[in-house]
C-alpha positions, 0 to 999 in steps of 0.5 A: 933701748932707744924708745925705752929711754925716750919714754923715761925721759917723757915720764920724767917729763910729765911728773916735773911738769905735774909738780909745776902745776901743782907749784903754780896753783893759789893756795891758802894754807889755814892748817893749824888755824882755830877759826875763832877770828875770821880768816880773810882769804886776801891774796893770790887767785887763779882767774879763768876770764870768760870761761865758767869751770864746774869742776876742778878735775884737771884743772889747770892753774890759770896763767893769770893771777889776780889779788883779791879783793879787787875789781876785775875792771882794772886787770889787764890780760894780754896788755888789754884792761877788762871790761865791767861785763863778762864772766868769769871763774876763780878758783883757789885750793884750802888746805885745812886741819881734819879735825877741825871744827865746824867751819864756813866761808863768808861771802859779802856779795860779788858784783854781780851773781855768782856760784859757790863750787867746793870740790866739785859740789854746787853749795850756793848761787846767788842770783843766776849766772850766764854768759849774756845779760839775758841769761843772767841775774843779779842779786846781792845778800850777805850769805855764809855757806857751811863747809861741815859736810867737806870732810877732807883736808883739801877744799878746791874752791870754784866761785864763778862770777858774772856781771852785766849790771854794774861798774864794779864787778867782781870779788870786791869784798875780802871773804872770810873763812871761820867757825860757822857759827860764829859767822852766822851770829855776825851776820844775823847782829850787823843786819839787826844793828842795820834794821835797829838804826833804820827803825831810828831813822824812820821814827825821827821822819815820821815824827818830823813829818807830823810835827811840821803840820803843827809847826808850820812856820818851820814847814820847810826845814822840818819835812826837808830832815824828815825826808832825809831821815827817811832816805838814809832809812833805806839806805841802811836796810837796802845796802852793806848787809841788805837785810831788805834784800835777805827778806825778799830775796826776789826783790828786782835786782835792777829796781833795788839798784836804782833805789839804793843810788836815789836814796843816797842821792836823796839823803844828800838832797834833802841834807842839803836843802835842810841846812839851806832853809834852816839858814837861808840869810847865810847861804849863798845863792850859787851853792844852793842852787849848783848843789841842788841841780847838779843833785838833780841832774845824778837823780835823773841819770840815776832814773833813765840811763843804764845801770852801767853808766849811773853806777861809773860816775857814783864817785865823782858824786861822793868827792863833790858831797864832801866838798859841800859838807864842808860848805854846810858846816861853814855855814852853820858856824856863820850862822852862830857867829850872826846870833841865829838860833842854832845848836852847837849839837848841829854843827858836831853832827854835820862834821860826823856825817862828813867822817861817814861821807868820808868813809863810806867813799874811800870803801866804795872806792876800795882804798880801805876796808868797809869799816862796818862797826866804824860806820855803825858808831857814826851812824848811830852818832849822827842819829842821836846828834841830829835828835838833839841838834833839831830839839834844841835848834827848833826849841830855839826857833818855837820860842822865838815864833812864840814870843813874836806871836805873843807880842802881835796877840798883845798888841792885838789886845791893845788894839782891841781895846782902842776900838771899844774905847772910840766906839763906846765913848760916843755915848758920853760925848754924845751925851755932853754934845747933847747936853751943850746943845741944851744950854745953848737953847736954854740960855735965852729962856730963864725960865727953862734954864731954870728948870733943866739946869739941874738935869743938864749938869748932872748928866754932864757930870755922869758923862765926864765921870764915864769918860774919867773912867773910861780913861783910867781903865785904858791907861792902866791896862796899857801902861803896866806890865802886869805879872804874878809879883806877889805870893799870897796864902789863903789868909793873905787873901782873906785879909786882902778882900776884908780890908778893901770890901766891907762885904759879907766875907764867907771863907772856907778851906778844904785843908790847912792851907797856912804854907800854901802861897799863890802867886798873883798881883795885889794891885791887878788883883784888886782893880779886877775884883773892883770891877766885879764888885762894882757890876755886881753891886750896879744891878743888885736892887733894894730888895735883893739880898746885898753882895757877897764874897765867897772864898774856897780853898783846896791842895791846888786852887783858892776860887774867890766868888762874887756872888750877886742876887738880881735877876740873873743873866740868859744864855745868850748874855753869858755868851757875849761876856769878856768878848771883843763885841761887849758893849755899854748897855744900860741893862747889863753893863757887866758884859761891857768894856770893864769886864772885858779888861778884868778878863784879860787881866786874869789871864795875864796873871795866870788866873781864870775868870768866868761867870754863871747865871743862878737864874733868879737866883742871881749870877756868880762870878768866879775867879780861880787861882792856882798854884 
């Protein structure tokens, strides 16, 4: 009777106990829940530190409890704070609906491998598992595993983790439980959103890159945004949902660690030295230069020290680039407040790069969730403000460049034209010093006074007529501004060369041209068509046909020709016409100074000017005007 009730009592015993053991298990009761939102398995854990349970045959609720999501580096066992590397097993129990649909469990990734273990069946691994670092393999890719094939109401969950790479280790991301379909579709759109922004970022680097060589006064600032564009490239298809990581899923583990670190610290780089350059008037020296070494100095870390470390000093980094986005914004707003050219579309996209900075730090330090769709709006903003903010910073820019460039080409030009005018007005100097030199000697002789006085007074006149002329051509080509002021039809035209030319006038339109008007000046119009006219008429001789002017009109362009009847010109003549190296020459004092300046007049106003040998048919010159 005795042994019969010590054994009820143990039986008793051992029944009461199994009841505790069944009490104290972490279960998630999702029975009754329709799966079309996500369910987050946020909660109470057991954890099984340093032990890799296969199965959940007899297993026994762990006496330590952990909330996941977390970070098993901050967990205490036994009043001592685990380490980043080791191993471990999680186990919870799912009661679920039997006919419910079909369902999976979205896992983000775990610091750094794990497997997937529902009752009792191997459903996924991710990387390799072990006990040691050399047995063991990090990998990390977004993956949801179907539950459609468990057909209980009861999923016993095993997820066996282990890290010896990383400083967070552990189930750092909540996993979620819902209709697998629906997790799929999620999945495969964040990676294709993922993939989409980096082909954004990529395209602007490329784009940059080949501008910068035709740019190259911006040669610094443009390559610096091409190269951080490039950098946040990688950082999209290389991190949150790793679609490069889903692509090639033997990609080194250790190699893509290390490159995601460097790009972020890149991205920051060349953010910075893009804002440091675009205004280096208002940055001051120690903040480019402390921000650029300590960078540096993350980037070199990043390279030669084990992953455990340069992973563990990530945060500090993120709290000094915030302070510093600060500092880049300050230093545009200076910028537009000194007159520099800047775009108001810089200064909202430096602020939205500091919400995603922002962001991104408080999820890596798991003080928020990630926020993925928040990040993805700020990203795809930040895309399109950057678009816009170097479109209009560097149009800015160009046309300050331009403008500077065209005030040295017209300078240039006018230095130009006080080099031919001391060289080529040597000749009638010459000719009057010439001329003194001939009086003076005749002076004491009457009687050849007489005979050379004439000669010696005309070419004195000719010389002092160059010399006029010479003048008046520098004067008006120096002192006005000359610009299309008036808009004249094809009868304007043709009413302009007839009153000012009594020539044979040939006019000819295409079309009825009565509304059409062309823009040109009358004055600088004239004076070209002058100096045309004059050449044409100083080598026509008596026996050629006179000159005349013919006027063609079409839709876009009226040409006006002045048509000469000499003896032509030879190809190496037309080639030294309107050039800097034209000379006076007695025999072709077209390709001299006045066509020179006729020339550039034309293109003052738009016009073109050329002119082609007939061969002995005479030469042609033309001057097209168009709309």
């Amino acid at each position: 009777m005795r042994y019969a009730r010590l054994f009820l009592a143990s039986f008793l015993l051992l029944i009461s106990f199994q009841k505790l053991v069944a009490q104290n298990r972490s279960v998630f009761d999702l029975r009754g829940k329709n799966f079309e939102e996500p369910v987050r398995l946020n909660g109470t854990w057991d954890f099984h530190w340093m032990k890799l349970i296969e199965s959940s045959k007899g297993l026994r609720p762990s006496m330590n409890k952990v909330e996941v999501p977390h970070d098993w580096a901050t967990e205490t066992i036994d009043n001592e704070i685990l380490t980043s590397t080791g191993y471990t097993t999680y186990s919870v129990r799912l009661l679920v609906d039997k006919d419910r649909p079909p369902i999976g469990i979205y896992i983000p990734h775990a610091f750094s491998s794990y497997k997937l273990i529902v009752n009792d069946s191997l459903v996924w691994t991710s990387g390799e598992v072990g006990t040691t670092k050399e047995e063991y393999r990090g990998f990390r890719e977004p993956k949801i595993v179907s539950l459609r094939e468990f057909k209980t109401g009861t999923l016993d969950v095993l997820i066996q983790v282990a890290n010896f790479d990383h400083h967070n280790a552990g189930l750092y991301f909540p996993l979620e439980v819902g209709i697998y379909d629906n997790l799929i579709r999620t999945v495969r759109t964040n990676q294709g959103i993922s993939l989409f922004l980096a082909g954004g970022f990529f395209i602007t680097g490329i784009v940059l890159l080949a501008f910068s060589t035709v740019y190259r006064h911006l040669s610094l600032p443009i390559p610096f945004y091409a190269f951080f564009s490039l950098s946040m490239m990688y950082r999209m298809i290389g991190t949150d949902y790793y679609p490069l990581h889903a692509m090639f899923n033997d990609f080194n583990f250790n190699l893509a660690l290390c490159i995601e670190y460097l790009s972020a610290y890149s991205a920051a780089m060349f953010g910075g030295l893009f804002i440091f350059f675009m205004y280096p008037n208002q940055t001051p020296k120690w903040t480019k230069w402390s921000f650029i070494t300590v960078t540096f100095i993350y980037m070199l870390l990043t390279v030669f020290t084990d992953s455990l470390f340069f992973t563990s000093i990530l945060r500090y980094y993120l709290i000094f680039i915030l302070v510093y986005i600060v500092f880049f914004i300050l230093i545009i707003l200076k910028a537009k407040k000194e007159d520099e050219p800047t775009s108001d579309y810089l200064i909202i996209t430096v602020a939205v790069v500091f919400l995603w900075a922002l962001f991104q730090t408080l999820s890596f330090l798991n003080i928020t969730d990630p926020y993925y769709e928040l990040r993805v709006i700020l990203m795809g903003s930040i895309i399109i403000l950057c678009n816009l903010a170097l479109f209009r910073t560097f149009v800015l820019r160009i046309n300050i460049v331009k403008q500077a460039e065209a005030d040295f080409e017209y300078q240039k030009s006018r230095q130009t034209m006080l080099s031919l005018i001391s060289h080529e007005i040597k000749m009638p100097i010459a000719s009057l010093q010439m001329n003194m030199e001939m009086l003076k000697m005749s002076s004491e002789r009457p009687e050849k006074f007489e005979k050379v006085k004439d000669k010696i007074v005309g070419l004195s006149l000719n010389a002092v007529e160059t010399i006029k002329r010479m003048l008046h051509d520098f004067i008006y080509f120096m002192s006005l501004d000359q610009k299309s002021n008036d808009l004249l039809s094809f009868d304007d035209i043709k009413c302009f060369i007839s009153d000012n030319w009594s020539l044979k006038l040939f006019a000819n339109a295409s079309i009825d041209m009565d509304l059409k008007k062309y823009p040109t000046d009358k004055l600088t119009l004239k004076y070209i068509l002058n100096t045309v006219v004059g050449n044409a008429e100083k080598y026509t001789r008596n026996i050629d046909k006179p000159v005349e002017i013919h006027l063609g009109g079409e839709a876009n362009e009226i040409m006006i020709e002045v048509r000469d009847f000499g003896v032509g010109m030879s190809d190496e003549q037309l080639a030294k016409m309107g050039t800097e190296q034209a000379k006076i020459d007695e025999n072709q004092e077209i390709t001299g100074m006045g066509f020179y300046l006729a020339k550039e007049l034309a293109q003052r106003l738009g016009h073109d000017l050329s002119i082609t040998s007939r061969g002995s048919d005479g030469t042609s010159v033309f001057i097209r005007i168009t709309v």
